[in-house]
C-alpha positions in Angstrom: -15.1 58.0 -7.8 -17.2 56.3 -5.5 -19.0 53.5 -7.6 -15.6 51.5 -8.5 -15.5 48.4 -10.6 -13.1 45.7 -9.0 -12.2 43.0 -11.6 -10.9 39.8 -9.9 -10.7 36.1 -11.0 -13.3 33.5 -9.8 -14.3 32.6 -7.3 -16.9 35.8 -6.7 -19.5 34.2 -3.9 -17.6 32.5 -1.3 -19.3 30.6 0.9 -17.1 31.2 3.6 -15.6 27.8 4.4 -11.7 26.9 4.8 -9.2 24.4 5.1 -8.8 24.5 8.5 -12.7 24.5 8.8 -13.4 21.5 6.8 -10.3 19.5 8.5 -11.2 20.4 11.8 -15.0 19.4 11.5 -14.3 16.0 9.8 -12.4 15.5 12.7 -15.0 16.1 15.0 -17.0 14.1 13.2 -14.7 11.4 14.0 -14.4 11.8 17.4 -17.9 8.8 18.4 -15.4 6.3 16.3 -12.1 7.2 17.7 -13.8 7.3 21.3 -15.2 3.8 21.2 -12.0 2.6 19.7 -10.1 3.8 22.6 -13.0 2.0 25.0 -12.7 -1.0 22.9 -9.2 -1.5 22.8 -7.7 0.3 25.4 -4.7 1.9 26.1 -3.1 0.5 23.1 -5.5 2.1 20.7 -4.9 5.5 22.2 -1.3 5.4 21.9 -1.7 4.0 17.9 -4.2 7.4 17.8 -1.1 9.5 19.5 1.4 8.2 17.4 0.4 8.5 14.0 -1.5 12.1 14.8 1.4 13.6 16.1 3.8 11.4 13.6 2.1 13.2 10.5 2.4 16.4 12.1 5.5 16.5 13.0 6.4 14.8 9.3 4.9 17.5 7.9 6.8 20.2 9.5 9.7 18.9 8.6 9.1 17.7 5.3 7.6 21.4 4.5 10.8 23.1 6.7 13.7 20.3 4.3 11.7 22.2 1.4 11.4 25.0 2.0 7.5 25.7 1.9 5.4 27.5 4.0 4.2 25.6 7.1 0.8 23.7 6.9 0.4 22.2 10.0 -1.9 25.2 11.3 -4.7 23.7 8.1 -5.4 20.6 10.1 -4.7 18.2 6.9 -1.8 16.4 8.4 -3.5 15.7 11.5 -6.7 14.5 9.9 -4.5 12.4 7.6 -3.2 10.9 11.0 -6.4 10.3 13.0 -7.8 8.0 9.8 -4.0 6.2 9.1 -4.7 5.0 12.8 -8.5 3.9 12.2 -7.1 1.9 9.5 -4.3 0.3 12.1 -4.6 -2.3 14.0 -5.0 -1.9 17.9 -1.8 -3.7 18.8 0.6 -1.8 16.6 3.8 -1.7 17.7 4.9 2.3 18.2 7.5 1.6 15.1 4.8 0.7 12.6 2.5 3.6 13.6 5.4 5.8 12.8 6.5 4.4 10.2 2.6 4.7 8.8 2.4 8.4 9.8 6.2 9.3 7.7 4.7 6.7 4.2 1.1 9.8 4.5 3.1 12.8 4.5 6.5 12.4 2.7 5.0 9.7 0.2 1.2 10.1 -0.3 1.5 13.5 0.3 4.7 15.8 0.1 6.4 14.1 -2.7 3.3 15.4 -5.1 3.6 19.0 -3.6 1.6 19.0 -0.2 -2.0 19.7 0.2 -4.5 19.7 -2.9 -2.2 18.0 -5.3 -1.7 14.3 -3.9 -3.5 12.1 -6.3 -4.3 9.2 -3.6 -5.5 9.4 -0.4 -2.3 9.5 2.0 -3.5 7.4 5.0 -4.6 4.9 2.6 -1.1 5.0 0.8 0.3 4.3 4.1 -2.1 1.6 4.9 -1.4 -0.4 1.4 2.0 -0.3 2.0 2.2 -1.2 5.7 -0.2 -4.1 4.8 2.0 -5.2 1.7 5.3 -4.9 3.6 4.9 -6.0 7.3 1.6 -8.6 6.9 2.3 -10.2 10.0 1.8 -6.9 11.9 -1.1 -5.1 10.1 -3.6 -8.5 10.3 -2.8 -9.5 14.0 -6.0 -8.3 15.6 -7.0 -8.0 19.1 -10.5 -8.9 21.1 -12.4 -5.9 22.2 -11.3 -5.4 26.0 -13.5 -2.4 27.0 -11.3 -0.3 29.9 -11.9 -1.3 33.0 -13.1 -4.5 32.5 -9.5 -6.1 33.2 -10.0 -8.6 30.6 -6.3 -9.0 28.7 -5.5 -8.4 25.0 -6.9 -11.9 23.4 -5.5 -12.2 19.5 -8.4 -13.2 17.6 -9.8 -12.5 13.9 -11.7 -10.0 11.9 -15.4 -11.0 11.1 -13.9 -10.8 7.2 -11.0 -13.0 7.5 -12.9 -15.3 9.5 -15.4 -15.7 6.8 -12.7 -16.0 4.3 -10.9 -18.6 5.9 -14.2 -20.6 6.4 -15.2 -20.5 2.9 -11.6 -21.2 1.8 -11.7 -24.3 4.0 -15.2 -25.5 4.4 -16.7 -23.7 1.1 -19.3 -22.5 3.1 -20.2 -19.6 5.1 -19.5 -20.1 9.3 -22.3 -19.2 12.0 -20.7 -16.1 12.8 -21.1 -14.6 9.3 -25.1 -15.7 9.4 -25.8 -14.1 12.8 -24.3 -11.9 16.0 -24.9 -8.3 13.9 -26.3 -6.3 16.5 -22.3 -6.8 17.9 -20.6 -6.2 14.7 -23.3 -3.1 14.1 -22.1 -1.4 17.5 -18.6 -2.5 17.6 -17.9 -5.6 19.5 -15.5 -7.5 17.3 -11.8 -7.5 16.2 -11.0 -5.1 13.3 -8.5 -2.0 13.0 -9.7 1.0 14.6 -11.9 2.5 12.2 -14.0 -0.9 11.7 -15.1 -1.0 15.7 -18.5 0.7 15.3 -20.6 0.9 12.2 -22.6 3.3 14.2 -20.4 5.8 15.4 -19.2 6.4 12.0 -22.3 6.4 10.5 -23.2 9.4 13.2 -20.0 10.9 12.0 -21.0 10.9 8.1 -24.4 12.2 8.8 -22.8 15.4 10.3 -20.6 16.2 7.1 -23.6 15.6 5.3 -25.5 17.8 7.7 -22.4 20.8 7.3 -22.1 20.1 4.0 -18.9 18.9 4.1 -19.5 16.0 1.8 -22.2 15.5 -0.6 -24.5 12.1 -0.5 -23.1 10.8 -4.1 -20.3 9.1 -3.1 -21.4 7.1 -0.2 -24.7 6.4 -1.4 -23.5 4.9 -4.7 -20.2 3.5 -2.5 -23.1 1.6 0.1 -25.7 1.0 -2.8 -23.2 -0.8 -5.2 -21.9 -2.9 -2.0 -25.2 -4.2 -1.4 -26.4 -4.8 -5.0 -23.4 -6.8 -6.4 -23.2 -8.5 -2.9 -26.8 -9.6 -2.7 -26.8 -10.8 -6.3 -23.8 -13.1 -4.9 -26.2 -13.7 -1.6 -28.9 -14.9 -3.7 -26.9 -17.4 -5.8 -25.4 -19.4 -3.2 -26.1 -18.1 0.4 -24.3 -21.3 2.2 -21.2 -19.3 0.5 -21.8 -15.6 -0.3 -22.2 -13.1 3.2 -26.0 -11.5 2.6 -25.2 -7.4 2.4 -25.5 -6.8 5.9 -22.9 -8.8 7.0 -21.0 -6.3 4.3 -21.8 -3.1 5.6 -21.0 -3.9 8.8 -18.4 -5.5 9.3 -14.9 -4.0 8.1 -13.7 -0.8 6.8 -16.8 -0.1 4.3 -18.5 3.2 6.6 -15.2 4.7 7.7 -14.4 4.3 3.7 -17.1 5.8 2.3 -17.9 8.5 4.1 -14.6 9.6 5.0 -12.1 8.5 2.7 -13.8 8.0 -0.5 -15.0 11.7 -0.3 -11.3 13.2 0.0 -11.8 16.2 -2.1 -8.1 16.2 -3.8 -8.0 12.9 -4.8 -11.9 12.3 -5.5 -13.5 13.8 -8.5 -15.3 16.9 -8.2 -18.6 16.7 -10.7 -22.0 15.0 -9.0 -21.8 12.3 -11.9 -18.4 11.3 -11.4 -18.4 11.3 -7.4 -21.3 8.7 -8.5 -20.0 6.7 -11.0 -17.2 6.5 -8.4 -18.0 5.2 -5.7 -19.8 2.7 -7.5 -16.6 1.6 -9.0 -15.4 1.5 -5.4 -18.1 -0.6 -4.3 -17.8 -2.9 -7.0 -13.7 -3.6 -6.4 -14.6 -4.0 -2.7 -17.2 -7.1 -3.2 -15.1 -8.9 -5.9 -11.7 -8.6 -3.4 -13.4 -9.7 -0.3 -15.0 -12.4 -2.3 -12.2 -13.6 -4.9 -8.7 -11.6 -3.5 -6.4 -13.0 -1.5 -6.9 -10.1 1.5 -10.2 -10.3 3.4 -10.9 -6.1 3.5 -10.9 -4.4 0.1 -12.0 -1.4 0.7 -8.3 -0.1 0.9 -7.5 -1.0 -2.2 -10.8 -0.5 -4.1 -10.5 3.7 -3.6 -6.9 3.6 -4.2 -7.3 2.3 -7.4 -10.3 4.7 -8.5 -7.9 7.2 -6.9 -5.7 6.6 -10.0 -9.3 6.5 -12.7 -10.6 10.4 -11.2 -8.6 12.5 -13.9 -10.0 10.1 -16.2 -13.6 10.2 -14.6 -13.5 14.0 -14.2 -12.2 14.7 -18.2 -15.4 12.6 -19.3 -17.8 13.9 -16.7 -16.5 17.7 -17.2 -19.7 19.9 -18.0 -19.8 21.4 -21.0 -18.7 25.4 -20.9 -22.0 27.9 -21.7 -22.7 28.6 -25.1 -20.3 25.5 -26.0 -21.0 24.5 -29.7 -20.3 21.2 -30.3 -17.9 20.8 -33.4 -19.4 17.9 -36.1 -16.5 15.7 -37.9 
């Protein structure tokens, strides 16, 4: 017989991609913003990088050796899940807190669901939230940009965000540095966690997983869009108080969210019109919590809680099966 019939259960075309392939190219594509953070900030922000990469790895391992799984490590998931927990750390992290960070990811946004593909939130951003919630004092002291080299000392300063906030809170009106100086914030030059040095570099960095494929544009666009509609609605009330919408997409954690941690495919929903409806939800939380919450980013927070709306989101967006008649009550 040599025309066989093989029956086997979907998928049938397979386009050829794997885990290890996506991880490792989104971690490429990571590599302009993890680079400028480390000329930025120094020393410091290399050894935050070390730490929590090799912290989650070495988590993992164990976590998948205590029970008794195969080992992962080889997929490149922990140590993605590493490099963004330290863009979303600030420079000056002690080596406890980044280690601390790294073991929340694994054995708490990650392992405790059953590893890989079945977390429900992202795991850096678990790890963020409750590093943030926890030890406050550590996760908002920021540092000046001292470029290596330059032999400028660490200089404790504040986010472009928080200083707004406090402004407004104080003055109830916007300071000079919200209003101009964006050509810095654009390319990097300002205090801020890792992953909120350059606007640029990470927007390079989403353009090449759009490029491979990696991600798709509905997320992002509908994250940015909804970020710059709600925000310039607020802009055009009162602009002596509201930030105009560049001063949003700039500044902060809104690129390094939406194109690489908004789009985590486990914990993001998987049809066209959800991935749209949310990242607009995303980019709705993040306006009114930088505008009306008590913490200056909200980015964090915003995907974490859509995290929890994508079965929801994905039940309602679901596609109907072919040939599906609908039943009339």
């Amino acid at each position: 017989m040599e025309n066989q019939l093989y029956l086997s259960s979907s998928p049938h075309i397979h386009s050829g991609e794997t885990t290890d392939k996506v991880m490792r190219l989104v971690i490429y594509a990571l590599i302009p913003a993890t680079a400028l953070s480390i000329y930025f900030f120094g020393l410091p922000a290399l050894s935050v990088l070390l730490i929590c990469t090799l912290g989650c790895v070495a988590f993992e391992a164990l976590a998948c050796f205590v029970m008794g799984r195969p080992q992962t490590i080889a997929d490149g998931s922990a140590a993605l899940t590493g490099v963004l927990l330290a863009l979303n750390m600030p420079p000056s992290s002690p080596w406890w807190l980044s280690l601390l960070g790294a073991a929340i990811a694994i054995l708490i946004g990650k392992q405790v669901y059953g590893g890989l593909g079945y977390n429900p939130f992202n795991p850096a951003l678990v790890a963020r939230v409750v590093l943030l919630i926890s030890f406050p004092v550590q996760m908002t002291s920021w540092t000046a940009p001292a470029p290596l080299g330059s032999g400028i000392d660490a200089v404790t300063t504040a986010t472009p965000l928080g200083e707004m906030q406090m402004a407004v809170m104080l003055t109830g009106k916007l300071p000079e540095m919200a209003t101009s100086g964006f050509a810095n914030y654009f390319l990097g030059n300002m205090g801020g966690s890792l992953g909120e040095v350059s606007a640029l570099a990470l927007l390079l960095g989403g353009l090449f997983l759009l490029y491979k494929k990696i991600i798709t544009w509905h997320t992002p666009f509908s994250f940015i869009a909804t970020v710059v509609i709600v925000s310039g609605i607020f802009w055009l009330i009162d602009p002596t108080k509201y930030p105009n919408p560049l001063f949003h997409l700039i500044t902060g954690g809104l690129i390094l969210g939406a194109f690489f941690m908004a789009t985590d495919m486990v914990s993001s929903p998987v049809t066209y019109k959800g991935m749209l409806i949310f990242g607009s939800g995303c980019g709705l939380l993040t306006v009114l919590i930088r505008l009306f919450g008590g913490y200056p980013e909200g980015v964090s927070f915003a995907i974490l809680l859509m995290n929890a709306a994508t079965p929801l989101i994905d039940r309602y967006t679901r596609p109907k099966i072919y040939g599906q008649v609908e039943q009339k009550a």
